[in-house]
Every structure is written in structure tokens, then in C-alpha cells.
C-alpha positions in Angstrom: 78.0 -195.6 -17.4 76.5 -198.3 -18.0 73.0 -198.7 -19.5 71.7 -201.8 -18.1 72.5 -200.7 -14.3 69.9 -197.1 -15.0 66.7 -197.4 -13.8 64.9 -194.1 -15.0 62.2 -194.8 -12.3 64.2 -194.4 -9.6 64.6 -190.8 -8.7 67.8 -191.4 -6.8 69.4 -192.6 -9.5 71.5 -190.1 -12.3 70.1 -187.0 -9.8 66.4 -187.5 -10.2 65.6 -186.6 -13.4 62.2 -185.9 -12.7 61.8 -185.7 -8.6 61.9 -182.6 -7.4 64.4 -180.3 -6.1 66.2 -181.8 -2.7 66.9 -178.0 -1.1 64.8 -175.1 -0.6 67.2 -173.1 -1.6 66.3 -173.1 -5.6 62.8 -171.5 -4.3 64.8 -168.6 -4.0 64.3 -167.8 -7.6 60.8 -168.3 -7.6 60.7 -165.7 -4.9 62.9 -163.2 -6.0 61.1 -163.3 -9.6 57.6 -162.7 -7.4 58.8 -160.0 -5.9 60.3 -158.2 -9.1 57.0 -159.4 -10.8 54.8 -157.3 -7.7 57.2 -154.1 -8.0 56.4 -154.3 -11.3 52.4 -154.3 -10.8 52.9 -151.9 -8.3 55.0 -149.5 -10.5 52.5 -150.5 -13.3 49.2 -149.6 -11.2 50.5 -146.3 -9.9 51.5 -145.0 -13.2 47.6 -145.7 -14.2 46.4 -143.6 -11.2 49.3 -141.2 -11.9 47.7 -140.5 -15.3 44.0 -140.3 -14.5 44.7 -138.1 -11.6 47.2 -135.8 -13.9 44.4 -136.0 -16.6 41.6 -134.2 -14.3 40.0 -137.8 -13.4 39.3 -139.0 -16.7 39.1 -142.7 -17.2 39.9 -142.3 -20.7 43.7 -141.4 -19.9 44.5 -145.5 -19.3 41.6 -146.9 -22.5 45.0 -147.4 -24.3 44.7 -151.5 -25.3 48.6 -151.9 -24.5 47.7 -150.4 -20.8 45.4 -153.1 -20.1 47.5 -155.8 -21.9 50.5 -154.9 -19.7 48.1 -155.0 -16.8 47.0 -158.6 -17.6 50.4 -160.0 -18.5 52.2 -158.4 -15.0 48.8 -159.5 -13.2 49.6 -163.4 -14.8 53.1 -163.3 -14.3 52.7 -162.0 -10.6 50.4 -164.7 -9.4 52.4 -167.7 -11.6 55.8 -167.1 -9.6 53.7 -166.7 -6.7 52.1 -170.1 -7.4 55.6 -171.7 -8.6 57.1 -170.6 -5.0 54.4 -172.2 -3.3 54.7 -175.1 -4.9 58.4 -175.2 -4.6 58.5 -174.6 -1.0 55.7 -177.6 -0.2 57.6 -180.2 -2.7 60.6 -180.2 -0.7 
């Protein structure tokens, strides 16, 4: 390929480097990571009320820091692919 005949502005040229993707179909991965993501909050949240309930309603059954940093990572990474999908489906 040539070099003078590239123009790195023009998306249509050597597949868009930097447009966005031409399909909807590559949101699929966004989506399906957004819904592991809220299983996984789900999954996360019930074993919390699992364990206060099993521990006669004490709160201090889930004062464990890793709880709550598992809760805030899952939480993150729940509404981020939620946010990437959206933004993938309204690019294209």
C-alpha cells in the first residue's frame, strides 16, 4: 500500500480506524457482558441477604471489607457494560 494515497482522516479509508463500528451486531458483546455482569449482582446481593437472614438478622454477617468491595466492583462493572451497550447501539 502505498503511503501517500492514506488519508488517516477519512474513516472509510484502511476500515476506519477510529469511526465506529458499521453493524450492531458487535453490541452483542456489550450486552451479553451486561447481563453476566447483573447475574452476577444478583447472585452477589442474595448471598448478602442469605447470610444476614441465616445469621438471625445481624448486619454484622456482610461488615466483611471484601463484601462491600465485591459489591462496588460488580455494581461498576454492571452499569459500565450497561453504558458501553448504550452507546454502541446509538453510534451505529
Amino acid at each position: 500500500m502505498n503511503a501517500s494515497n492514506v488519508h488517516i482522516t477519512d474513516p472509510h479509508m484502511m476500515g476506519g480506524w477510529f469511526a465506529p463500528f458499521a453493524n450492531r451486531k458487535y453490541c452483542l458483546l456489550f450486552f451479553w457482558i451486561m447481563v453476566v455482569s447483573a447475574v452476577m449482582l444478583v447472585l452477589h446481593v442474595g448471598t448478602a441477604l442469605y447470610k444476614i437472614v441465616s445469621s438471625g438478622g445481624k448486619l454484622y454477617a456482610i461488615s466483611n471489607p471484601m463484601f462491600w468491595t465485591l459489591t462496588i466492583m460488580q455494581s461498576i462493572n454492571y452499569f459500565t457494560n450497561r453504558l458501553l451497550y448504550s452507546m454502541c447501539l446509538n453510534s451505529v
